[in-house]
C-alpha positions as CSV (number, residue, x, y, z in Angstrom):
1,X,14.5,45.8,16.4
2,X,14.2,49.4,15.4
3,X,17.2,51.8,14.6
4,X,17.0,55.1,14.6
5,X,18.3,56.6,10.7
6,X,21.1,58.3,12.4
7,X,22.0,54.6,13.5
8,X,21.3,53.0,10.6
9,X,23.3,56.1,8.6
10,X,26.2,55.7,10.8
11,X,26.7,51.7,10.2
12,X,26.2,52.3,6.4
13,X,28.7,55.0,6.6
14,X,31.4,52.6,8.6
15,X,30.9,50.1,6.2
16,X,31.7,52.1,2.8
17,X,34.5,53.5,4.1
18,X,36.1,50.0,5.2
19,X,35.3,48.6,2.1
20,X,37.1,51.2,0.1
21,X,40.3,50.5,2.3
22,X,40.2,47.0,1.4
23,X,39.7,47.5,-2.2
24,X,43.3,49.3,-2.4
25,X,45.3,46.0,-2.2
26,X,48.6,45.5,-0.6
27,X,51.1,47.9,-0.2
28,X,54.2,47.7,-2.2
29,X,58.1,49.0,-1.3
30,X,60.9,49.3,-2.8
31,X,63.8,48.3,-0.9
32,X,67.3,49.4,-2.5
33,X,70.2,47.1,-2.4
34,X,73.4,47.6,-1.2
35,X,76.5,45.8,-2.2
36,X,79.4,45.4,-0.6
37,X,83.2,44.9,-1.2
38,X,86.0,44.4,1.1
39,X,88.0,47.8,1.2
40,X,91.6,47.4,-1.0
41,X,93.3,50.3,0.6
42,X,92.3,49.9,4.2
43,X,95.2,48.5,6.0
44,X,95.4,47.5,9.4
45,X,92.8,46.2,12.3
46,X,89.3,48.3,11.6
47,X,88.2,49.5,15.1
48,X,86.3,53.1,13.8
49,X,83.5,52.9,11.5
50,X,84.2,56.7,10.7
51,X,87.7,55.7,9.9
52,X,86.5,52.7,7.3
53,X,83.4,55.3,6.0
54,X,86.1,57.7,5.0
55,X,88.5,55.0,3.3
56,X,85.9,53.7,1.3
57,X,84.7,57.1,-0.1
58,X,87.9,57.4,-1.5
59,X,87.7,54.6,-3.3
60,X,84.2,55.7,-4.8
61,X,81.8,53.9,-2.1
62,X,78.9,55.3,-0.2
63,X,79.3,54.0,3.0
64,X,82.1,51.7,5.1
65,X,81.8,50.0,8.2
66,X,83.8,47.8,10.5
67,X,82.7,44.4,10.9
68,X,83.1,40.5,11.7
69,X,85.6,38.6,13.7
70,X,88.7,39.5,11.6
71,X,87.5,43.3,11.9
72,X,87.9,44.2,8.3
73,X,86.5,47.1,6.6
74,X,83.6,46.7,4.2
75,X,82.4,49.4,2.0
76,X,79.1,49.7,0.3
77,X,77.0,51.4,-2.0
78,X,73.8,51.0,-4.0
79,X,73.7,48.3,-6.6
């Protein structure tokens, strides 16, 4: 079987550059974690998340959000 150089070139070329790609490894992320805390001045049934959000910035979280069966309010931030 002959191949032409610019064949031959081409496969030689495909295969250095898929080797390279391999050599880098796996890819590693970072993934922040979030605590959370049952809000202590939230009173009531939580129904808005905007309403638990601003509740728990008050009391120096990030973030607050409405949730399970009893409805409370949850706030988080980074750990």
């Amino acid at each position: 079987m002959d191949l032409s150089p610019k064949l031959f070139a081409v496969i030689l070329l495909l295969l250095l550059l898929g080797s390279t790609e391999m050599q880098q490894g796996p890819v590693r992320v970072a993934v922040a974690r979030e605590c959370q805390s049952p809000s202590r001045q939230f009173k009531g049934l939580c129904v808005r998340d905007q309403n638990c959000a601003t509740v728990c910035q008050t009391e120096g979280f990030t973030d607050g959000k409405c949730e399970g069966f009893r409805a409370r309010c949850l706030c988080f931030k980074p750990c």
